[in-house]
N, C-alpha and C positions, 0 to 999 in steps of 0.2 A: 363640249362639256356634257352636255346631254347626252351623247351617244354614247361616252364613259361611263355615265350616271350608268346606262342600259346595261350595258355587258359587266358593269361589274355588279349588278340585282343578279343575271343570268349567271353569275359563276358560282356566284353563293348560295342561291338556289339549289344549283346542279350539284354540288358538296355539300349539302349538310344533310341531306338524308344518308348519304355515303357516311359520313365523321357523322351523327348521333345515332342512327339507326342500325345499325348494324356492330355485335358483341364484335368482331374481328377486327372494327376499325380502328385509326390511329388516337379516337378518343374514348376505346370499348368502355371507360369506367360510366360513362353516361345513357349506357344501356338500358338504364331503372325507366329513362321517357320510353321507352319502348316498350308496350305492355308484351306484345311477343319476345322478346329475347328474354323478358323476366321470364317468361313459361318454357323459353329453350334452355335456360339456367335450371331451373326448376325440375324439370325433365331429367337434363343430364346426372342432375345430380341422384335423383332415383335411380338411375341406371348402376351407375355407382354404388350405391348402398346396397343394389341388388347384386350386384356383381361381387360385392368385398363377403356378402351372405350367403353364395353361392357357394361360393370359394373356401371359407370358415366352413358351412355345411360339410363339405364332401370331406376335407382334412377330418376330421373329427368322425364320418362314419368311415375314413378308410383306418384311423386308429382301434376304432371300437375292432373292425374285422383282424387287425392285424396283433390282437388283444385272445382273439378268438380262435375258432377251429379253419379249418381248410375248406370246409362249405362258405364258410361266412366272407372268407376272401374272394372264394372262386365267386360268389354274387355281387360283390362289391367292384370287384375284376368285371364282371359282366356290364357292369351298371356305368362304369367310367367309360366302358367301351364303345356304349350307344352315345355318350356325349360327344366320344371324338368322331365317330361314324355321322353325327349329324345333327347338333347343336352348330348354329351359323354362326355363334358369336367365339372370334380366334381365342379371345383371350380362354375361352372355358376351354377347347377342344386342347390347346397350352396344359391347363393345368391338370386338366385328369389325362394327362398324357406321361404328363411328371409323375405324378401318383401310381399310376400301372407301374412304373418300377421300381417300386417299392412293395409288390405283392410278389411273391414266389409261388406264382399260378398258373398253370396252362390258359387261362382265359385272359389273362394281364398280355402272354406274350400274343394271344388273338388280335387285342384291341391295338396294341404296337405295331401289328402287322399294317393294322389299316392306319395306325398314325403314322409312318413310314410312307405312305404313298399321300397325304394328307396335298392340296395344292399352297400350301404355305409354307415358307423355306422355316419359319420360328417354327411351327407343329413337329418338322419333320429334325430341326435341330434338338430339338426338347424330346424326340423319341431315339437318337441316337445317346443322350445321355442317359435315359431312362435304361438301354438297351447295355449299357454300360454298367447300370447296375447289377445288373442281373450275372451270375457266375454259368448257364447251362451250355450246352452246343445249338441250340436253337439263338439263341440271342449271339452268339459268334456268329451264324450262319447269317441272321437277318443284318446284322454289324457288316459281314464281307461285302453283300449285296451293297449295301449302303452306299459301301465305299466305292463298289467298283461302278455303280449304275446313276447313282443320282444325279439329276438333273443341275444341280447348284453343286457347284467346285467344292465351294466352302462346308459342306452337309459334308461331301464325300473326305474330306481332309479329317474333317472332324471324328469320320466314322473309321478313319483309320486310326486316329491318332487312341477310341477307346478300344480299339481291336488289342492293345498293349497288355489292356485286362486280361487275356484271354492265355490261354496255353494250346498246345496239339497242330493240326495239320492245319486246323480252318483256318485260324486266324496265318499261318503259316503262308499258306497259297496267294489269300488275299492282300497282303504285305508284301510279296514276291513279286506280285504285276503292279502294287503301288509302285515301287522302287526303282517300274518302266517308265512310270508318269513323265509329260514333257514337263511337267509343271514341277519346280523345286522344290513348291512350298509342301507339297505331296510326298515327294520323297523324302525329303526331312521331315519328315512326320511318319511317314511309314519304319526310318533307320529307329526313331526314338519308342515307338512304338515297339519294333522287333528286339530293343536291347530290355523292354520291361517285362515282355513276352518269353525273353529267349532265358534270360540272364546274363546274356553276354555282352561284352562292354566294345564295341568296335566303332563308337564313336556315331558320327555322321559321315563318315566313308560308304558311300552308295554301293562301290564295285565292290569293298570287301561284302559287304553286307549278302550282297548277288552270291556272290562265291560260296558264301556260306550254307546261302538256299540250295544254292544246286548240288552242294556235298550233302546237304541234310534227306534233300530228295532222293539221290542214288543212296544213302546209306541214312537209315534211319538215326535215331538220337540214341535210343537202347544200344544198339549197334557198334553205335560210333563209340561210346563210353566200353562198350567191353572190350573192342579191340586196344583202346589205350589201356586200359589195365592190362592186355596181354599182347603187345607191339608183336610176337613172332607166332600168334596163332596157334601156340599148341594146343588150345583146345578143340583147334579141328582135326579128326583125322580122318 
């Protein structure tokens, strides 16, 4: 009886710093005996308020710039740019990553350059839709890249799938070797993407899709439409 007595002091002992001390545990609401967790509470929650401030902040000067002239974005562009270059905390380098596109600036598409290589799959996904926003051949260019080189499947799907924005040869090429992918969920993303691209409706038919690249390659699109207006060439002689 004694020696129950023992081992069951020694169990409850050994769990109650575990169940009252520690926010994580299966009783966290008893936290308050802990004078540290109320200060780990307390903490977190500053972080928070500075974080939700940050965040409110930058929205609100990227509106003023985008209110304003082409200087005022190109600095506001610059300014986002150093947060994603090297601010530690993901959630910020996230959000002025989003914001870059929504600036029509040569410094927006700087700072995307470097959030594209970002070691975080969220940065690098949140720069392929920023990158989506944008309508120039620089952001098609960085979008082919995306797709054909990143390190996460899911990034690179995703970078085909905004490549559908796009019009001309880049997004053209880079939709051409998706459509090689072993990966299905690639190719059916690259077919949906080249019918938003193309205009044309060939479904999710991978091989028609192919076909159509390699007649588009030997004969360009201008080309191709003149000679259907004139099937017997008399305007060659």
């Amino acid at each position: 009886m004694f020696f129950k007595a023992v081992l069951y002091g020694l169990l409850v002992g050994s769990l109650l710093p575990g169940i009252l001390g520690c926010a994580e545990g299966p009783l966290w609401k008893t936290g308050y005996l802990s004078p540290w967790v109320r200060q780990k509470w307390q903490d977190e929650e500053q972080i928070a308020a500075t974080m939700f401030s940050r965040r409110s902040d930058l929205r609100t000067q990227v509106d003023k710039s985008l209110a304003s002239d082409t200087e005022a974005q190109q600095q506001m562009a610059i300014r986002l740019g150093e947060i994603v270059t090297g601010d530690p905390v993901v959630l910020m380098r996230v959000e002025a990553t989003r914001l870059l596109g929504e600036l029509p600036v040569s410094a927006a598409a700087d700072g995307l350059k470097v959030a594209m290589r970002d070691k975080e799959v969220t940065v690098r996904e949140v720069a392929v839709r920023a990158l989506g926003n944008r309508t120039d051949d620089v952001a098609a260019q960085l979008l082919a890249n995306m797709s054909r080189s990143d390190d996460n499947l899911d990034v690179r799907i995703a970078a085909t799938s905004e490549l559908g924005k796009f019009k001309g040869d880049i997004p053209l090429a880079a939709l051409g070797e998706a459509l090689s992918h072993s990966n299905p969920a690639m190719q059916l993303s690259a077919a949906g993407a080249l019918q938003r691209s193309t205009g044309k409706d060939l479904g999710n038919d991978i091989q028609e899709w192919q076909r159509y690249i390699e007649k588009r390659q030997v004969m360009p699109e201008e080309s191709e439409s003149i000679a259907q207006e004139n099937p017997t060439n008399d305007f060659i002689r």
